[in-house]
MIVO-685481 format. One record per residue: x, y, z of N, C-alpha, C in turn. Coordinates in steps of 0.001 Angstrom, whole numbers, plus 500000, padded with zeros to 6 digits. Example, Ala and Ser with C-alpha at 12.3 -4.5 7.8 and 13.67 -1.06 7.14 Angstrom:
513190494310507800512300495500507800513200496700507800;512850497750507080513670498940507140512900500030507870;
END
This chain:
711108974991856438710706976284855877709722976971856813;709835978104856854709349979038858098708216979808857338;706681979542857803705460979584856626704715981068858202;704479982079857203703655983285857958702353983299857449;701969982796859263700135982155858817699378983217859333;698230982822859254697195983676859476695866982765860113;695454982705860900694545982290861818693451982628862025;692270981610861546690700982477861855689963981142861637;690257981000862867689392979271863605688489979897864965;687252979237865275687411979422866865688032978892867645;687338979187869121688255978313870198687211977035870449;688286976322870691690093976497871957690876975849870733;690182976217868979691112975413868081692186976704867687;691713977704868300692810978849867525694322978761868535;694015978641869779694868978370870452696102977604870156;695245976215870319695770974746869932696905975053868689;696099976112867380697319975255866416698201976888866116;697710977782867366698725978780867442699974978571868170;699537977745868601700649977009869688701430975644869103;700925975132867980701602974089867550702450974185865985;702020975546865734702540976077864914703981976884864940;703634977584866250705104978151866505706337977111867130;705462976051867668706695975013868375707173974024866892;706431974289865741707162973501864406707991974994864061;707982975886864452709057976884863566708550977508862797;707116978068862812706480979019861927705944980465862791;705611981522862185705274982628862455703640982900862461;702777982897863566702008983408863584701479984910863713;701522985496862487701516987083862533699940987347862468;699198986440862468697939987053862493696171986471863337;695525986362864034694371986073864469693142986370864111;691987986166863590691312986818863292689958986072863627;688790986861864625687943986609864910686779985990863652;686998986591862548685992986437861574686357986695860381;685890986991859116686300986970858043686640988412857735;686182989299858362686329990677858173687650990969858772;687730990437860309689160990536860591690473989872860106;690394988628859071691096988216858618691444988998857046;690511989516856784690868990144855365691391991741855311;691266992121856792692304993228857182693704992909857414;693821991621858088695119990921858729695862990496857248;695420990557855916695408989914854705696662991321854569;696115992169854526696634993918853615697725994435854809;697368993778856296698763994582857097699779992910857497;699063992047857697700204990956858041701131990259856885;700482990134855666701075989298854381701718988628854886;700437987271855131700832985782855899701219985276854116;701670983959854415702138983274853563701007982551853224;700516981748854356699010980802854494697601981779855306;696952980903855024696116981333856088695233979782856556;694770979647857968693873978594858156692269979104858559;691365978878857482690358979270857801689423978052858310;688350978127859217687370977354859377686092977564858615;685812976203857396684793976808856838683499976247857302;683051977694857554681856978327857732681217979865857559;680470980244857279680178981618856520680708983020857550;681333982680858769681676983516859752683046983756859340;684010982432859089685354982460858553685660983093857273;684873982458856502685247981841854921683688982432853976;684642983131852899683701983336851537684179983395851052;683208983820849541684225984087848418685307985334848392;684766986405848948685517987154849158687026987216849554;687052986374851010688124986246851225689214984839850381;688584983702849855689141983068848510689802983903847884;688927985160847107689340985700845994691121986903846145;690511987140847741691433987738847727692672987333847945;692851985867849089693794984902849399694516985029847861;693841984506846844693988984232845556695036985065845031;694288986303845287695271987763844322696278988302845310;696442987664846169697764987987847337699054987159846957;698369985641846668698928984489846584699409984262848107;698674983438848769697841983478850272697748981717850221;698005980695850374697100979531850010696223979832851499;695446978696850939694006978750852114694259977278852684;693762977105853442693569975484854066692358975751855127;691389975150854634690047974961855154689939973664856238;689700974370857720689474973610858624687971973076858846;687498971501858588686273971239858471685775970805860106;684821970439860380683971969377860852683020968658861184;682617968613860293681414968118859530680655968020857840;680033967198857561679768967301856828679389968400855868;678089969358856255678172970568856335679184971888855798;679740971518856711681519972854856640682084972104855150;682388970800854747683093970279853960682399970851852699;680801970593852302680005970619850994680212972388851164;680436973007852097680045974686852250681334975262851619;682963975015851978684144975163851410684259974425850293;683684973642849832683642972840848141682883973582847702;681689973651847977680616975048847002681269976222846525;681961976907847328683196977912847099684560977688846307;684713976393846087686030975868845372686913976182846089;686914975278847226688586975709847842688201973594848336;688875972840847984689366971923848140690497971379849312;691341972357849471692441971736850648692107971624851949;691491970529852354690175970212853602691259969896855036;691046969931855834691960969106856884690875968994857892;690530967985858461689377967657860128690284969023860833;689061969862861539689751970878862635690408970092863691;690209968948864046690414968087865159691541967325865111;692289967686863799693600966778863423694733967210864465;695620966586864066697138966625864551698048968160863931;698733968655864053699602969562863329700219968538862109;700607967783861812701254967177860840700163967428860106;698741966596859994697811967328858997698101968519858330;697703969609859179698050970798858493699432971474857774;700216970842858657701570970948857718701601970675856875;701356969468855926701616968601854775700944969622853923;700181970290853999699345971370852943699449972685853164;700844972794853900701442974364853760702349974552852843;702499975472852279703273976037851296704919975194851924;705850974506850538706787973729851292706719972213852109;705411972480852223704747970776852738705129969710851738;704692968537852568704793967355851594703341966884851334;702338967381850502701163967304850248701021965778850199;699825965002850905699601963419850583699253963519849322;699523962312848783698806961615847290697451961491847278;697015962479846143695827962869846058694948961293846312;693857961150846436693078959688846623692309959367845057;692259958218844684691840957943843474690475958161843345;689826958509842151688539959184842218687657958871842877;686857959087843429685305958753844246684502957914843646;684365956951844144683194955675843143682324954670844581;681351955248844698680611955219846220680680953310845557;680433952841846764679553950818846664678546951226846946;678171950370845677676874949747845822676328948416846573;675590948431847189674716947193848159673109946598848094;672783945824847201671748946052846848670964944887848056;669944944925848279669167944047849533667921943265848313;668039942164848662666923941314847984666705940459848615;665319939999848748664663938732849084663284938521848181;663338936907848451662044936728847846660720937214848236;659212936841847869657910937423848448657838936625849682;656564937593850357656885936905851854657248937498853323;657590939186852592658317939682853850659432938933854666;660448938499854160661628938136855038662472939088855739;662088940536855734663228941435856206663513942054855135;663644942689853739664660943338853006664309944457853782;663601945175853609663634946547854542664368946959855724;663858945990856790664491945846857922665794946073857556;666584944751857178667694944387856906668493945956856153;668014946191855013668369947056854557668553948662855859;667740948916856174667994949826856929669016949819857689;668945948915858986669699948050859577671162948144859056;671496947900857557673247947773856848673349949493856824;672142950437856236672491951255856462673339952184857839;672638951873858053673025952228860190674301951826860513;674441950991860167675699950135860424676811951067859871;676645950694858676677202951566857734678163952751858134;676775953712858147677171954895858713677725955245860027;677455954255861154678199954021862103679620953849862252;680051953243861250681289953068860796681720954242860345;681512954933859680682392956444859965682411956852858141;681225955911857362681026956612855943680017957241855839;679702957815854473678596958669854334677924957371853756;676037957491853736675590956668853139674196957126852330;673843956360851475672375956702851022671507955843850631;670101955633851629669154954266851247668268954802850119;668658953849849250667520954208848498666659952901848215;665172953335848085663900952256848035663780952348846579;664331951397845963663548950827844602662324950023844504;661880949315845043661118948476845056659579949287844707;659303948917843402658338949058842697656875948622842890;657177947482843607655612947172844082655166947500845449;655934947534846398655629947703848084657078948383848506;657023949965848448657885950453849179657477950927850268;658233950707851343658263950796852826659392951518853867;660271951998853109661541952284853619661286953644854370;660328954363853659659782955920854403658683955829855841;657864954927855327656969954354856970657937953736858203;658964953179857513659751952356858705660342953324858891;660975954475859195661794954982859348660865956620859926;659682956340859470658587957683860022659019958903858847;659156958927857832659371960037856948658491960540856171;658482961497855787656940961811854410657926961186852984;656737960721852552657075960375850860655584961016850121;655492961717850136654588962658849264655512962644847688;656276962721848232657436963878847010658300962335846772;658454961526846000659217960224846499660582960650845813;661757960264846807662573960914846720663682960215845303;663368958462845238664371958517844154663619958436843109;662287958269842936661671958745841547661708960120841129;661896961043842162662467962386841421663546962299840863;664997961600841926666237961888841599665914960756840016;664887960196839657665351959573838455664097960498837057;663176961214837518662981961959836628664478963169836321;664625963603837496666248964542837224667018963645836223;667609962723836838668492961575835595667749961637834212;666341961621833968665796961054832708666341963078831468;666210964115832656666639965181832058667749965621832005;668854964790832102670439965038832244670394966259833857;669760966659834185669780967361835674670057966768837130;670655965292837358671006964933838567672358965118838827;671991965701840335673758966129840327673766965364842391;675205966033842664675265966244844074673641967019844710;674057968489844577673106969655844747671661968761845070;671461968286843699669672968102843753669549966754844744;670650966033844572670324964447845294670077964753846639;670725966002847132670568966870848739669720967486848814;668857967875847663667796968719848302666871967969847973;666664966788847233665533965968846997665157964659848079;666667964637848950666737963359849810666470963711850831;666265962970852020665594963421853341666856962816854069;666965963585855390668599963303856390667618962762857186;667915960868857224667806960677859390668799960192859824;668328961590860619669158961733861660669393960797863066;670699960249863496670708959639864369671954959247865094;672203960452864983674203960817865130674670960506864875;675823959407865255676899959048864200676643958395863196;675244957517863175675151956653862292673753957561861492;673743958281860940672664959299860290673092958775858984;672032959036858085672204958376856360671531959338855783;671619959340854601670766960069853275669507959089853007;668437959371852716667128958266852124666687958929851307;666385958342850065665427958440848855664187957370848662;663226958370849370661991957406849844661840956862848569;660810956054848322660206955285847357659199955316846885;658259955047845718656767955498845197655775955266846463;655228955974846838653694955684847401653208955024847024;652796955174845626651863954543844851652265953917843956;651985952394843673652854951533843125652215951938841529;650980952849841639650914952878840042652144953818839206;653150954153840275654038955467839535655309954923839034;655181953411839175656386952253838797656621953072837395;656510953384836249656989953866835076657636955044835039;657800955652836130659097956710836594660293955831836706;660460954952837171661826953993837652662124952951836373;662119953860835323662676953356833973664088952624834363;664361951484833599665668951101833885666757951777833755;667187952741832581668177953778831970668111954584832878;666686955475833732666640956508835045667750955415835878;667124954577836395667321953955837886669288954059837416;669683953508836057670928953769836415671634954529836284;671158955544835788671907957259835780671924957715837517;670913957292838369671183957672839402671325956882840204;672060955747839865672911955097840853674395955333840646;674508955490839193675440956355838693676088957915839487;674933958637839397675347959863840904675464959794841959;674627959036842794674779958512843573676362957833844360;676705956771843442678094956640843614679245957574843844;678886959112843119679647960013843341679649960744844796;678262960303845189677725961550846174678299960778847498;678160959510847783678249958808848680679171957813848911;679771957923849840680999955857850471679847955024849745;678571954893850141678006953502849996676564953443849548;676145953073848932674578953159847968673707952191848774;672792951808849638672372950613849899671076950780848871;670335949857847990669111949613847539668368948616848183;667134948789848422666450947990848890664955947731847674;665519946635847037665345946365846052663329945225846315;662858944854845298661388944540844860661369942930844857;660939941874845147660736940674845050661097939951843969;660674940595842953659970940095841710661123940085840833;661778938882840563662887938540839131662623938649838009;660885938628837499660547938287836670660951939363834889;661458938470834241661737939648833040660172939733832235;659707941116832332658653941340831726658622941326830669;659470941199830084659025940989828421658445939291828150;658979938718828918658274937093828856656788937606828737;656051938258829928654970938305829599653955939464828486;655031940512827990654512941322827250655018941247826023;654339941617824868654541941505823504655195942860822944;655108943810823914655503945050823023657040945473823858;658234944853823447659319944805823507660075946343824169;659224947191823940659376948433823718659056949785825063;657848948625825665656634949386826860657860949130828208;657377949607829026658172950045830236658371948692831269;659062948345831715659334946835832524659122947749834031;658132947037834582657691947475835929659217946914837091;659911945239836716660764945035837314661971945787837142;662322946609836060663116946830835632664519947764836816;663196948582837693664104949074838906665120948107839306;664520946804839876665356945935840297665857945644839983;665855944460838663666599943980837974667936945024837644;667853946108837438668960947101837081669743947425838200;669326947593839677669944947502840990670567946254841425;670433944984840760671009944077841186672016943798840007;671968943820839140672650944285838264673935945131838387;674113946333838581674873946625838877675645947071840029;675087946526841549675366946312842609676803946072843096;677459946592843754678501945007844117678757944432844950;678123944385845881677765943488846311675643943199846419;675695942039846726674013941700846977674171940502848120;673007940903848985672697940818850443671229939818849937;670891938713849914669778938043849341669157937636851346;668194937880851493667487937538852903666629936307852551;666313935336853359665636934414853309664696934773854901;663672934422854873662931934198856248663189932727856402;663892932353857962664188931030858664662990930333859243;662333929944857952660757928921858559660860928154857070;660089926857857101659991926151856089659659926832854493;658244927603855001658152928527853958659100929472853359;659325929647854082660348931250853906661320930900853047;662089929064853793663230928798852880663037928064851617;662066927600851543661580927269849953661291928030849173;660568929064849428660198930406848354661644930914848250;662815931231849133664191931351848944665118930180847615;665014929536848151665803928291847286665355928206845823;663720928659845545663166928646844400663423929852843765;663354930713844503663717931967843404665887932365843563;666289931631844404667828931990844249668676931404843217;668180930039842465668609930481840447668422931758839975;667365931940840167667010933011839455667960934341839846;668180934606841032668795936114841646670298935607840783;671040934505840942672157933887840459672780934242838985;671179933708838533671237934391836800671123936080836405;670296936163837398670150938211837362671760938747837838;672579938157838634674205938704838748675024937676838788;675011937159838001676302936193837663677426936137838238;677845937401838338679852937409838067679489938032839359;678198938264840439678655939076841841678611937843842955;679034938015843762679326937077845075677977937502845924;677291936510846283676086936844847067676107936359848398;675549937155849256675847937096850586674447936514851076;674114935380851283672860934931851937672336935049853373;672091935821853695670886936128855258669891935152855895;670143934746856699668483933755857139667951934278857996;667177935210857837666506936459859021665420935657859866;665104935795861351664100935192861874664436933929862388;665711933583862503665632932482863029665519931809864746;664744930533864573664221930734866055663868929099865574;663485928669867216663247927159866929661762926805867003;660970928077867441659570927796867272658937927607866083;660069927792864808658979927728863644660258926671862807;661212926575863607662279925417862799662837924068863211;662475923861864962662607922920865444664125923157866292;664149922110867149665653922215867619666507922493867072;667796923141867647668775923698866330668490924346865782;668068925309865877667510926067864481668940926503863422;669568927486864543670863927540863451671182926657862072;671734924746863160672172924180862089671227923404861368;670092923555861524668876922851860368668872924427859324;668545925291859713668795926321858408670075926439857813;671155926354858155672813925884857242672456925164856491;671956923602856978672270922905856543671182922647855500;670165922896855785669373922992854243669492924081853630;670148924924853790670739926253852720671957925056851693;672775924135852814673935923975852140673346922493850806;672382921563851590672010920463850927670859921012849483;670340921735849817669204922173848669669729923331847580;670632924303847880670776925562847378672525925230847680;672841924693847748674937924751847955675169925965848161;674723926613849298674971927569850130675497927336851459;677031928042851227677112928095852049677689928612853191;678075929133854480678257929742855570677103931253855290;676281930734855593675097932160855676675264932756856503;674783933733856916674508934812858056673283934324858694;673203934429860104672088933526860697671786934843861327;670321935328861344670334936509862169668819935648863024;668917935937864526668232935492865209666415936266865388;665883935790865983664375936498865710664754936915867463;664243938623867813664020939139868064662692939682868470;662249939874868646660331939761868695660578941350869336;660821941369870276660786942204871412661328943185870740;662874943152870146663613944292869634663180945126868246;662505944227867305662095944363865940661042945358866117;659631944636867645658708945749867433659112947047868382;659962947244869258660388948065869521660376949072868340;661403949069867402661825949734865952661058949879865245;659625949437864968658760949250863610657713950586865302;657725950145866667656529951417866923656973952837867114;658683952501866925659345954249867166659669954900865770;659681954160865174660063953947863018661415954638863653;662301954000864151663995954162864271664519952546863963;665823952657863616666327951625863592666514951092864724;667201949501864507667035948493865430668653949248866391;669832949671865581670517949990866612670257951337867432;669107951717867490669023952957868273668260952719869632;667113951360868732665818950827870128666272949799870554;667260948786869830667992947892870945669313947364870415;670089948293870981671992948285870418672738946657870980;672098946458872027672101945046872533671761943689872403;670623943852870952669790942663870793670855941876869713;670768940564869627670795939266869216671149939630867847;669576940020867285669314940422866014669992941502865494;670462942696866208671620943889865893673091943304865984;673136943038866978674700942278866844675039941478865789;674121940964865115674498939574863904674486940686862760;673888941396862466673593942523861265674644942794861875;675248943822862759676405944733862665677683943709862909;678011942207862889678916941475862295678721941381860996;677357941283860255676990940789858764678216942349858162;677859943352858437678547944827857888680251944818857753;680420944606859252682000944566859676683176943558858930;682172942032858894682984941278858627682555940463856791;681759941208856301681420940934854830681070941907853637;680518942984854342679628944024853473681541945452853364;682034945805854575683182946513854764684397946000854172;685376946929853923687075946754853157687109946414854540;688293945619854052688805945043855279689493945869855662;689677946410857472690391946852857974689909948868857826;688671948824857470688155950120857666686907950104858478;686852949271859029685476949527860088686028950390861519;684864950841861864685054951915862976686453953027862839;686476953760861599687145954527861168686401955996860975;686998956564861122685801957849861291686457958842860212;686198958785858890686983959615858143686901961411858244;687998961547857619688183963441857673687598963218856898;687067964440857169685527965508856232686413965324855060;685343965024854135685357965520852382686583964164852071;687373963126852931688086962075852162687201960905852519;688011959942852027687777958508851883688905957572852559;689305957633853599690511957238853836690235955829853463;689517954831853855689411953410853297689554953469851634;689506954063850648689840954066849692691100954427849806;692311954849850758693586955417850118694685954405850949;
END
């Protein structure tokens, strides 16, 4: 079927699919520098389609409305994040990467064979826990983020941790304003959406692998914002907004009502406990020193009983033979496997050099050392446990999910 388009991309993409359009057997009757020239080309060419690039130079409502009352379809050329949320704000949905193939754009021309829509959006959750002690959850957590997003999803860290959040200092951000105790006062008023989770969250930036963050309380006295019912209304949005949720979750297992009488008053753990909870997966870190792995082994009943039915992925961060003896590797396996029946952990090596690199630039470890020991074992921990199989280093079109389809 022979489709009369209409064209208002820049270059060298107007070229490209003016030229790949007429060699499939279609009519390009129209070009248009901008949106003004396309909505003249609208009243003298009466294209069938049109391909706009959205951005406010191409694409408004205006020209939607009028596509609309022509009966015009639109197909919105993205690339980037950006262009995608800017043509969804407007309600025009039929997205294609500007950078695609012509078959892309075909399949969503009038007469096309449109793909099967993708099943609804339901971001993963990843929650990061370790015992007290500083073993890494932060680190670590950041770190999966990066990864993450490296891989070619959208992502969003958020700091639960109620007693010592750190996720905004490591990373050099302001938390004045803490970003998921707002997004969970919004939740407590039925008001969390996409919209606010973007204007309440902070972007770092770090090119391909850039994430969303929702810093964490400053002040640990503001723990009674991170009501359990908040924390899961907006992990709840969250899931919508994002491929992947990482939490970087609080030490402390403890159910507060053991120690309080009024059944009723606010559970300071409750952030956590509710992030591990409904997680799906959980990332448990141990620090690889005697200490580290006993305060681990003692509180991992406990994480066991807090998610039952989830598969837990055990970390031994720090490992090194100055604080474990020869072998370090297989003396930490193997008392993961003899004490705790754990087993094949993630062994991530100690780093000294690379770690403080990252903690004096507040960037992640793959930006200050893409080469170290300690990055390479995290970005296997992502690829080969935390990822669908067979979607790593996939770089999805704007606004889909291709690992979901």
């Amino acid at each position: 079927m022979t489709v009369r388009l209409a064209l208002a991309v820049p270059a060298p993409h107007d070229e490209r699919l003016a030229v790949e359009a007429q060699r499939h057997g279609h009519d390009v009757v129209a070009r248009a520098d901008d949106a003004d020239g396309l909505e003249a080309a609208l009243e003298i060419a009466s294209p069938d389609a049109a391909i706009v690039w959205a951005n406010e130079r191409y694409l408004s409502y205006g020209i939607l409305a009028e596509c609309d009352a022509r009966g015009v379809r639109v197909l919105a050329a993205v690339s980037n994040d950006v262009e995608r949320r800017y043509a969804s704000g407007i309600g025009l949905y039929d997205l294609v990467d500007g950078a695609a193939d012509w078959p892309s754009f075909a399949a969503l021309l009038p007469g096309g064979d449109p793909p099967a829509p993708p099943p609804p959006s339901r971001g993963s959750v990843i929650a990061v826990w370790g015992p007290a002690g500083s073993p890494g959850r932060t680190t670590l957590a950041i770190a999966i983020a990066s990864e993450i997003a490296a891989a070619g999803f959208t992502v969003a860290l958020g700091d639960v941790d109620t007693h010592s959040a750190s996720v905004a200092p490591a990373l050099g951000l302001m938390d004045e304003a803490p970003g998921f105790a707002a997004a969970c006062r919004l939740a407590g008023a039925d008001s969390l959406s996409r919209t606010e989770l973007e204007r309440i969250g902070q972007r770092y930036n770090a090119g391909d692998s850039s994430f969303w963050v929702l810093t964490g309380i400053g002040q640990p006295s503001r723990w009674p914002e991170l009501s359990a019912d908040r924390v899961l209304a907006t992990i709840e949005e969250c899931r919508a907004w994002v491929d992947f949720v990482v939490l970087d979750t609080a030490s402390s297992l403890e159910n507060d009502e053991e120690i309080s009488s009024d059944m009723f008053a606010p559970r300071r753990n409750a952030a956590t406990l509710t992030a591990l909870r409904e997680a799906d997966q959980i990332v448990a870190v141990a620090s690889a020193d005697p200490v580290g792995l006993a305060r681990f082994l003692r509180s991992h009943g406990d994480l066991a009983d807090v998610a039952a039915t989830l598969a837990i992925t055990v970390v031994a961060n720090k490992v090194r033979a100055s604080a474990i003896g020869l072998g370090p590797s297989a003396q930490v396996t193997q008392t993961l496997a003899r004490f705790g029946g754990i087993d094949d952990p993630v062994l991530v090596p100690w780093d000294q050099q690379a770690m403080d690199a990252a903690v004096l630039s507040a960037r992640t470890l793959a930006e200050t050392a893409p080469k170290s020991q300690a990055r390479q074992a995290i970005r296997r921990l992502v690829t080969d446990r935390l990822l669908p199989a067979g979607a790593t280093r996939r770089r999805p079109v704007a606004g889909s999910r291709l690992w979901r389809r």
